[in-house]
N, C-alpha and C positions, 0 to 999 in steps of 0.2 A: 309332593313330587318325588322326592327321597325317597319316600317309602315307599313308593312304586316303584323306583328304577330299583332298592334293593331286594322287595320280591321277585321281580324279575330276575334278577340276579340269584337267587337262591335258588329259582325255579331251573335256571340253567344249569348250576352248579348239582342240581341233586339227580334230575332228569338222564339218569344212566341207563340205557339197555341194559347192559350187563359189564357190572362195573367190577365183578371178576375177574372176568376176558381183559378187562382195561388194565387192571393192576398189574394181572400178569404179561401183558404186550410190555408196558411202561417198565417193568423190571428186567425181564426175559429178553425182548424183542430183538434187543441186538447184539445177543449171544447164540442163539436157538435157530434154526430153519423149523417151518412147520413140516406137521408131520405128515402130510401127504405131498410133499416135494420130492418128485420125482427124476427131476431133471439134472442132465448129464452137466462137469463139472464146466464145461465151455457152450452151454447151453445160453441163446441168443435172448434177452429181455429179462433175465432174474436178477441181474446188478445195472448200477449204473451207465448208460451208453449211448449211444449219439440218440438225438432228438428226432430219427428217424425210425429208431426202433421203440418199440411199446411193450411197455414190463408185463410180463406174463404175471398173472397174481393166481395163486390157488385157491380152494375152497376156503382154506382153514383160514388161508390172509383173506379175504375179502367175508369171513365171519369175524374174524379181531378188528376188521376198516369199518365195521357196522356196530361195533361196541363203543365206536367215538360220538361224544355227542357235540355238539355245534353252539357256537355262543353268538349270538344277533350283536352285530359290534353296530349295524343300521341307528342312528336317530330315527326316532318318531315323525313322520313328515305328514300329518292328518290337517288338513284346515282348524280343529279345534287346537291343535300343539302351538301352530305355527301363530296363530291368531292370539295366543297364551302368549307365545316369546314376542310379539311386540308390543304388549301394555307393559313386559316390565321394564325396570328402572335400569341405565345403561351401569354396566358394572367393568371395575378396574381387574379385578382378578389379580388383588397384589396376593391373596393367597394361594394363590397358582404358583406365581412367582417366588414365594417363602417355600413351599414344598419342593420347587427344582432344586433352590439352593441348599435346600436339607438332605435333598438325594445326594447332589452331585459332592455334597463335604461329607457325606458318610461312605459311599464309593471311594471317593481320593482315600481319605481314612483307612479304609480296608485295602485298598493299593500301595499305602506307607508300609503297613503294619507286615503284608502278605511280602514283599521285597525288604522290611528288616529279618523278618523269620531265615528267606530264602539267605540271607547273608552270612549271618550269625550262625547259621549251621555249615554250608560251605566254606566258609573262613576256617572255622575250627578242624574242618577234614581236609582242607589244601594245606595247612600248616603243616599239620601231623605229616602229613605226603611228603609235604617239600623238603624236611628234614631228613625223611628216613630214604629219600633218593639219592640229597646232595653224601648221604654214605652208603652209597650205592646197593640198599634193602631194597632190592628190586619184588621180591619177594613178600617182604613183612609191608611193604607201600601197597602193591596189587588186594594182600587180605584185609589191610585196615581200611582202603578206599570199599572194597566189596562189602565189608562187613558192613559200613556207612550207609552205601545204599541201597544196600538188602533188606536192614532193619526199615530204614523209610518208606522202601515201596511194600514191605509187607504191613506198613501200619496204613500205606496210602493205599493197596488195594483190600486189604480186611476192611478197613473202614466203610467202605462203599458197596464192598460184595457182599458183606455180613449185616451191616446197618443201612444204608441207605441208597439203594440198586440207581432211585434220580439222578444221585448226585455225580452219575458216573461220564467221561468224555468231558466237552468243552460246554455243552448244554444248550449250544447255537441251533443247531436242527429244532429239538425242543420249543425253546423259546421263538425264534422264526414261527412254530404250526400253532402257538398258542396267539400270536398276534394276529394270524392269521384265521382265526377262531375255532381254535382247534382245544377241546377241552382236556388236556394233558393231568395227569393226579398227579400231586405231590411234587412239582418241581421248583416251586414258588411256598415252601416251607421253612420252616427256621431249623427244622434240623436237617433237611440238605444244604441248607447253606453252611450253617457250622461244619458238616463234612468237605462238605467243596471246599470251605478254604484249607483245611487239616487235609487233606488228601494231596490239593491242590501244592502246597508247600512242601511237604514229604517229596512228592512226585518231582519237583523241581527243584529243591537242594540233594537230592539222589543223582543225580546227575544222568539220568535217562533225558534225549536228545525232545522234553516236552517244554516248552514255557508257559509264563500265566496269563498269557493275552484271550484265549478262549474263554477260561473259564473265568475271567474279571469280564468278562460281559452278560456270563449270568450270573454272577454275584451283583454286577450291577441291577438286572432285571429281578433279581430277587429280592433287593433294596428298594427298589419299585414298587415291587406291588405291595410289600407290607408296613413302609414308612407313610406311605401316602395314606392305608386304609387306618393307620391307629389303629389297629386291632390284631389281636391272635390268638385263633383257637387252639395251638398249641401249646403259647402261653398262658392260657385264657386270660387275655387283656384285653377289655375294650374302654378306649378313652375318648373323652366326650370331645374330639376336635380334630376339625378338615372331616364334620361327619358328611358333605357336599358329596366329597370323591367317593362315596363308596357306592357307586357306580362299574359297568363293566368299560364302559366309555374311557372314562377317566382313569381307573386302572390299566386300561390296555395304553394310554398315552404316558402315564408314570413308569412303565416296565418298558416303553419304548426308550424314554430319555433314561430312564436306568442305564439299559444296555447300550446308550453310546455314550455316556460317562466312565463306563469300565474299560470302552478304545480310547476315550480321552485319558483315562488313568493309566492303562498299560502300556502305552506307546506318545503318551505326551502330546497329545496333535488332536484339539478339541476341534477342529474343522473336520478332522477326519471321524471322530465319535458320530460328532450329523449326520456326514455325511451317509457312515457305512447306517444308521439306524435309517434314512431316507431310502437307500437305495436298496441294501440287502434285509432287513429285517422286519419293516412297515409295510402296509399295505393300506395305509389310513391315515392321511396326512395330509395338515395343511401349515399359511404361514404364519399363524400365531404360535403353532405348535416348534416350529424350524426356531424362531426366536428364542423359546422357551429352554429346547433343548439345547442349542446353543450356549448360553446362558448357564444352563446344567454345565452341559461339559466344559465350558471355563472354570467353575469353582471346584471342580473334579480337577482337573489338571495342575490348578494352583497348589490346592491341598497337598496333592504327595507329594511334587516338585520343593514344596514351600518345606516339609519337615524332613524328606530324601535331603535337601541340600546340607542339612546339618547334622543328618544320622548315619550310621550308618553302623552294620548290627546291632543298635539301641544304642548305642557310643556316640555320647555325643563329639561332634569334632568341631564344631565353630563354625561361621560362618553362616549362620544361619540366615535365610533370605538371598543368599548369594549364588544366583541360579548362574551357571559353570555350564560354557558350551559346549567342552568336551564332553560333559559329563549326559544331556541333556538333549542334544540333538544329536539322532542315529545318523551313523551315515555323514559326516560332514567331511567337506572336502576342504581343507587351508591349502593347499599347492596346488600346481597345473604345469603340465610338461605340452610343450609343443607334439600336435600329432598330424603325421603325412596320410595323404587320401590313402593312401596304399593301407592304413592301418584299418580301414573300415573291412577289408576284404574278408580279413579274418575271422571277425566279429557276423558275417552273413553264416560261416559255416559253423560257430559257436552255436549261432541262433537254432539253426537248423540240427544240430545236435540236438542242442537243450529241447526242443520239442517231441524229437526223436523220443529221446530218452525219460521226456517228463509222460510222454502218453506209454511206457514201456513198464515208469513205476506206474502208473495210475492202474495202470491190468492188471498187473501182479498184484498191488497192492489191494483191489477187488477180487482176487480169487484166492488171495492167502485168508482173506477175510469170512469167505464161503469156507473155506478147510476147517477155521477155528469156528464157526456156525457148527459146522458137520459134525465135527469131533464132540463137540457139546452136547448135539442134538442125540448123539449116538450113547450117551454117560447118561444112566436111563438112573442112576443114585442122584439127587437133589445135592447132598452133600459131597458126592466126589466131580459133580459138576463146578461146585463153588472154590473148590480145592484148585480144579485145573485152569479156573478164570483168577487165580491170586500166585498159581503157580508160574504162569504167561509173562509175566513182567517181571518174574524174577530173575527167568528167564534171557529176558533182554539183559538186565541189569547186568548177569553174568556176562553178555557177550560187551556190553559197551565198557565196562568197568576195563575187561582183558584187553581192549583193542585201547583204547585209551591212554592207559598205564604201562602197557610192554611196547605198543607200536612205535612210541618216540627213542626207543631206547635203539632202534636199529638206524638214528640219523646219527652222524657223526658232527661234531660241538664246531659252530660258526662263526666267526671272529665276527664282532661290530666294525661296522666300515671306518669309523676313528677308532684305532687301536695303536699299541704302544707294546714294542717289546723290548727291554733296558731303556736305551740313549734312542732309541729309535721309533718316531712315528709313521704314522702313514703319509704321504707324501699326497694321495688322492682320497683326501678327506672332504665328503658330501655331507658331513652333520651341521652345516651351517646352518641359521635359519631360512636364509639366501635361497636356499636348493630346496628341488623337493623330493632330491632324491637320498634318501640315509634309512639308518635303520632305526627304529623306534624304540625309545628307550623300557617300554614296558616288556620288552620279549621275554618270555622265561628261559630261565637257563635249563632245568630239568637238572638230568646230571653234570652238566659242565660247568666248570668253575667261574665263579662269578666276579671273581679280581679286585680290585678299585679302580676308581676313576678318579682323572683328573681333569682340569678346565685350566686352558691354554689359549690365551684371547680371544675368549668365551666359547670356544670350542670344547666341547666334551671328549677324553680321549680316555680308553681305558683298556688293561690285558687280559676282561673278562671273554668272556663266550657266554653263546645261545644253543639253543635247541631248535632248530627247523621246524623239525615235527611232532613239537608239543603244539602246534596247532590240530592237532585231532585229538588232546585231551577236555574232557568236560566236564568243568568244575560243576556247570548245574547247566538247564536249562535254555538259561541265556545266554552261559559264558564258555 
């Protein structure tokens, strides 16, 4: 029966119209407009838009829609299959269960590893920063932060514009069309993966406004399908065990619990790994599989939390197994301040902003998107095309680096709410533990001087200062 399910599987896997057209979609496609698109730059159905309107597709697109070939994810449901699955012998599938646990500890794994990298290089450039601010090189601060992650994002987008066009974006759309049976080239390879994570970490200790939550869910998915098969034709490895799953079945269920191991790994919250694989990524789901992946994304979440708590840029710091709330769960709230009904009023016209505003990026953010299409499509040289897709992010880098690194320097230095100057403290001091109202002792100073502190029955008092508006500086991605 294996050797059925895997010529089948080969059968689908080889079975390309025109497996040209395919490569070139899966590299190109979402740099490039084709080249019979004719339509004006506010033209109604060629981007993303309400559920009311229907995407105009052109010739050229619905010849690359017809280069995709379709993978039969269906079981066999014939009276002789079905009549086969009741003579056999009831089975545990504890190697169901040993393969989630192999995923979901080699995801965590790559989630440790992928967040000591991002550390250990940001550590080493916020240093260098903090020093050459607190002596006010406003200057030599702005070119060493740029030069930092200039180098980065040009080793993060050479890497992927030059070697491996897959490995590019968060890899979600991707992985989504391939579970959905959609035969996608090369995105489920061992050298997209070793790009995504090398790009992946570049791109996020450069301090461009990306994190690694996207693309740890196809690192996940890429964990997926090639841990489960024991085999690699890029490696050429094939090993004689778990040869059951090499099926399209069972592969498409290992790349599902992959990729919500990579939400369980990126964001700690292995309900939410399930969840998002049940709701936004699967199309093929039942409840052995929900246990399974579950399962996965617990020993995914263990993992990085379990060796995060002790590392941290490869430095060990102790403590190890000592899973730290602050450290650990986003978003936590330790205080509450009484609030009057009148405070909700606010919060209606907030809302009604934020939507305002969130559908205002999402338009621009679709038609800046067709400009850099256009521009591309119009750079008729292969290699001044590749130039302008590694020049784009450097780009950025320039403008976040500047806006970052100068912006804070036009707030003027903040006293902490316990403060001391000679014989004299503050009289309306909130840094008790009591209150929930004070200032946080992590704030950066930037350029203002950072004083000492004292502890005065157990109050923290000190005649340092903050910075305000080093909150629009970005160390990296997440911070």
């Amino acid at each position: 029966m294996n050797s059925e399910l895997e010529v089948r599987e080969l059968q689908h896997r080889t079975e390309l119209i025109d497996p040209d057209a395919e490569m070139k979609c899966s590299e190109d496609g979402d740099y490039m407009l084709p080249e019979d698109d004719n339509y004006s730059f506010f033209s109604k159905g060629r981007d993303f838009e309400s559920v009311y309107v229907n995407h105009q597709y052109t010739a050229k697109e619905r010849e690359v829609l017809t280069s995709y070939n379709s993978l039969d994810y269906l079981p066999p449901h014939s009276n002789v299959y079905r009549h086969w699955i009741t003579r056999q012998p009831a089975r545990l599938d504890w190697d169901r269960w040993i393969m989630m646990g192999l995923i979901g500890f080699s995801v965590g794994m790559i989630g440790f590893l992928m967040h000591q990298v991002i550390d250990l290089i940001t550590d080493l450039k916020l240093e260098q920063a903090r020093a050459l601010l607190q002596h006010f090189e406003y200057m030599l601060a702005w070119l060493l932060v740029l030069a930092f992650g200039s180098v980065l994002v040009l080793f993060s987008a050479a890497s992927v514009v030059l070697f491996r066009p897959s490995a590019g974006g968060s890899g979600i759309p991707e992985l989504i069309g391939f579970l959905n049976g959609t035969t996608i080239r090369s995105i489920f390879n061992v050298k997209t993966m070793v790009v995504k994570f090398f790009s992946c970490c570049c791109a996020v200790a450069s301090g461009l406004p990306v994190g690694p939550e996207g693309p740890m869910i196809h690192l996940g998915g890429l964990v997926g399908a090639g841990l489960s098969q024991f085999r690699s034709t890029t490696l050429q490895c094939h090993l004689p065990f778990f040869t059951r799953f090499r099926n399209s079945e069972d592969r498409r269920n290992f790349i599902s619990a992959g990729a919500a191991a990579g939400v369980a790994s990126a964001f700690g919250a292995p309900v939410g790994g399930l969840l998002f694989a049940m709701e936004e990524v699967s199309s093929f789901w039942n409840m052995k599989l929900s246990w399974q992946t579950f399962f996965c994304c617990m020993v995914s979440t263990v993992t990085t939390d379990l060796f995060n708590s002790a590392f941290t840029g490869f430095q060990y710091m102790g403590d190890f197994g000592l899973f730290k709330s602050n450290k650990y769960i986003l978003f936590q709230v330790t205080d509450g301040i009484a609030v009057n009904i009148l405070a909700f009023l606010p919060t209606v016209v907030i809302g009604v902003l934020g939507g305002v505003f969130g559908a205002l990026f999402n338009f621009t953010n679709l038609k800046i998107t067709r400009l850099r299409r256009r521009i591309v499509t119009y750079t008729k040289h292969a290699s001044l095309q590749k130039v302008l897709r590694i020049a784009e992010p450097l780009l950025v880098t320039v403008i976040m680096v500047s806006v970052s690194v100068m912006l804070p320097a036009a707030f003027p230095c903040s006293k902490f709410t316990c403060f001391f100057d000679g014989d004299t403290y503050s009289s309306t001091c909130t840094n008790h533990p009591s209150s929930p109202l004070h200032t946080e002792p992590t704030v950066q100073s930037y350029d203002c001087p950072e004083g000492i502190r004292v502890v005065v029955n157990g109050t923290t008092f000190t005649n340092g200062s903050f910075n305000q508006g080093v909150c629009c500086y970005s160390a990296d991605g997440a911070r």
